[in-house]
Phi, psi and omega in degrees: 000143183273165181233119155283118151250088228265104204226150180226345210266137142312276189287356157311290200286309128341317160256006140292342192270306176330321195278308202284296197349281181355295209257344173240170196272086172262146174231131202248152189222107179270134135260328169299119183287325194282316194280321169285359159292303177300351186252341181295288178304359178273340148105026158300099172327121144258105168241136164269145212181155161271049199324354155256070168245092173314315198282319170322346179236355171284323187282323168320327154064068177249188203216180185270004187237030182270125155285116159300123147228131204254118202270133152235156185235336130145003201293300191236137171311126189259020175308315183301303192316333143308299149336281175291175239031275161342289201294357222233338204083357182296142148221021190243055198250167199214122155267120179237130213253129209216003189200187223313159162315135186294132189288141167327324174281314161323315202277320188297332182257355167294332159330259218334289193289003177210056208290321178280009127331105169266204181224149196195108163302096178329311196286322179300336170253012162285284233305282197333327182270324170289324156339308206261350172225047108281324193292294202304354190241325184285299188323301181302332197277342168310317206283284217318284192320325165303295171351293219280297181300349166273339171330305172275354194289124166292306208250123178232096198276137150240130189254138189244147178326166167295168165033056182334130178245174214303328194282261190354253198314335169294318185304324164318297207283336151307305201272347177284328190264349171282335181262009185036040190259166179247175169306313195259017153254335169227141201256142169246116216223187198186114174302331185228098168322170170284121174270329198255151212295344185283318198260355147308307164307329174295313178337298173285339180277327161283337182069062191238120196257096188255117177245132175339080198262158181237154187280338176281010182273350169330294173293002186266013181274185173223295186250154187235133163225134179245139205233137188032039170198142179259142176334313191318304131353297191277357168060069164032042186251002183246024188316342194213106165256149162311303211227104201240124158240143186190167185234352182267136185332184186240134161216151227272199223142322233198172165205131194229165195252307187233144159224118180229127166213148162210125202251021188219005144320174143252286203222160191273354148318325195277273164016288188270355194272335137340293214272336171281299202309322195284332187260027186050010180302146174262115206271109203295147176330291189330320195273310172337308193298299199291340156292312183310297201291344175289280190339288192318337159283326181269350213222354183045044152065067192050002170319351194166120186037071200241127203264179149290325201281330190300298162323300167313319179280305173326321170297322197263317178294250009199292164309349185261291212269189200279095203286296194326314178285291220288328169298337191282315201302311183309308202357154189333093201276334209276159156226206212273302169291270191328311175300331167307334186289310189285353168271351162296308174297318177298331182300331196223009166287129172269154165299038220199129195056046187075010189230100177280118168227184190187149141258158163242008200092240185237133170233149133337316182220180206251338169295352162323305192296294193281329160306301177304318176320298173324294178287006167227033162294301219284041112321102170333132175063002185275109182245333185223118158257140145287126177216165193211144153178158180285100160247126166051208201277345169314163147242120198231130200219115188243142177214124156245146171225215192239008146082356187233026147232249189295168186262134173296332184269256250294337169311312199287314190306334158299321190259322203270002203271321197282017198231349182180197184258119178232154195173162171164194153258199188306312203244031184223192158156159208190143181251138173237139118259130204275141175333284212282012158264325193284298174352269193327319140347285166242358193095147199289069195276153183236134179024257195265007163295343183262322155344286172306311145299333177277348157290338134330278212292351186264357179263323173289315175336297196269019170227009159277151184286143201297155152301244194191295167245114192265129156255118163275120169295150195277177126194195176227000000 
């Protein structure tokens, strides 16, 4: 395609031509004869010219599929030039805006008189690429600095949450490969092993080894690093780590050597897949695979609280890695034991404005709980599941909603921070409370009377007026 530039600018017009060349037929159209010599001899396409002339685009010998770009700098009006543009036959024009913001009511009567004429700011098409690769000269000089500081170590834990879920184990298995460690230099380790049967499956299908840590196994480190989880977690048995890579709000605590968090994330996989790509590292099918399926999981496969960046990285994995393995690793989650819950839930579930809630009882383990949540969002008409159920001595309350009305960590956290740890994102969030504090609390309730109260607290929540500024709170 030819490209017309109707430019007055030096460094305008250099960096269109640096940008288009590739791809385009480019020309540049001066009134200043000194600046178009000098761009001339620079070996730059130059025409000198009156861009408000119609015969200045008549000698030019364009076409209707010759593409405009009309420099405004905010100096002077770019109406004639439009104006001979048009009357020229051009229909293809772009004003790209290049000095002060243009005013509204200006933009509004250049519309009018030129409604087919768009509009494209420069620095809106500058930023996103200088952003990304100064955030990216920040990433590396971070990386490079752990690195250096991790180096010397024999011994290295990167410690992941209980009962690891796909980001966890994928983020182990990033940072072992950013530290240029093997399994037996740097352990990848969990105080509460993998339970649940999908990440049990992914584990074994990567061959991803998560070993049993103790807090008094601690001291046998040289360096401590923690991945989709902050010291804090652990109820002060971590007061002091090398290294937080996490994706969950940030929280104080801790004293930490290195840090990266960013809570406007989908999974700390979006993170390290950052931190390999900035420091060049090569990212083997493996790590490749267990990162796409972490993102794709944490993120309900962008359904819910998902960034660009997030996208990006999903982009960049997305070739490296096994798409085959990652469908085996997905394969069929309901089982036998699951269905039991949710059909406890459907038996005993209320209904009401969209918001399903339920006890299921007593469960053995706790992934039940955010299952039975999951599986019954993907209900018609269903905007919020609530579940409730008992592990050990707990009361354990997983709540999802479709991520684009009240935040979900605040809810637990509205009924629940004062009795036990609550917490989440907009569209997840999770309660841990020892019975006998929600006794004490709300009363001695039973089955479906904790049904019913918990549906009370999702009905006052959500006719109370949003706060002004939401901090979102971490949880698992």
């Amino acid at each position: 395609m030819r490209v017309v530039a109707v430019c007055q600018d030096e460094l305008v017009i250099r960096t269109l031509d640096d940008v288009l060349e590739p791809s385009f037929d480019v020309e540049f159209l001066l009134e200043s004869g000194p600046l178009a010599r000098r761009l001339h001899d620079a070996g730059l396409p130059i025409t000198v010219g009156d861009p408000r002339r119609i015969d200045t685009y008549l000698k030019a010998d364009i076409s209707p599929s010759t593409c405009f770009l009309v420099e405004d700098n905010g100096r002077r009006s770019v109406k004639k030039t439009l104006a001979a543009i048009r009357d020229a036959g051009g229909t293809l024009t772009y004003v790209v805006h290049t000095g002060v913001a243009v005013q509204p009511r200006n933009s509004d009567a250049l519309k009018a008189e030129f409604p087919d004429v768009a509009d494209m700011d420069l620095s809106e098409l500058v930023r996103p690429a200088l952003v990304t690769e100064l955030s990216r000269s920040m990433t590396r000089a971070r990386v490079q600095q752990y690195q250096r500081y991790f180096a010397d170590a024999d011994r290295v834990l990167i410690l992941l949450h209980n009962d690891p879920d796909p980001d966890a184990l994928a983020s182990g298995l990033a940072l072992r490969n950013l530290l240029r460690r093997t399994k037996t230099t740097a352990i990848i380790g969990a105080m509460q092993g993998v339970t649940r049967p999908e990440n049990l499956r992914m584990a074994n299908m990567l061959d991803i080894h998560v070993e049993p840590i103790t807090p008094t196994s601690f001291r046998d480190f040289d360096r401590i690093a923690t991945v989709d989880v902050q010291p804090h977690y652990f109820g002060g048995l971590l007061p002091r780590v090398d290294l937080v890579v996490d994706h969950h709000p940030e929280q104080q605590g801790y004293i930490a050597v290195f840090k990266d968090i960013r809570a406007d994330y989908g999974s700390t996989s979006t993170i390290l897949t950052e931190h390999l790509r900035a420091v060049d590292v090569n990212i083997s099918e493996r790590t490749a695979t267990a990162m796409l399926y972490a993102i794709k999981s944490d993120t309900l496969f962008f359904a819910r609280h998902t960034n660009r960046v997030d996208l990006e990285a999903f982009t960049f994995l997305y070739p490296l890695a096994d798409a085959a393995l990652i469908r085996k690793m997905e394969g069929a989650e309901i089982t036998l034991e699951r269905l039991e819950y949710v059909t406890r839930a459907s038996q005993g579930g209320l209904m009401r404005d969209q918001v399903f809630c339920a006890f299921i009882g007593e469960a053995p383990r706790e992934d039940f709980i955010p299952y039975t949540a999951d599986f019954f969002l993907q209900l018609e008409d269903v905007k919020w599941t609530i579940i409730a159920g008992v592990v050990g001595e707990c009361l354990i309350i997983s709540v999802r909603n479709l991520g684009y009305s009240r935040n979900a960590g605040e809810f637990v956290k509205r009924w629940f921070a004062d009795i036990g740890s609550a917490g989440g994102h907009r569209a997840m969030a999770k309660a841990v409370v020892p019975m006998e504090r929600f006794r004490a609390k709300f009363g001695e309730l039973e089955g479906p009377a904790i049904t019913a109260r918990i549906a009370e607290m999702a009905e006052q929540f959500l006719h109370e007026p949003a706060p002004d500024k939401k901090k979102e709170p971490v949880a698992r």
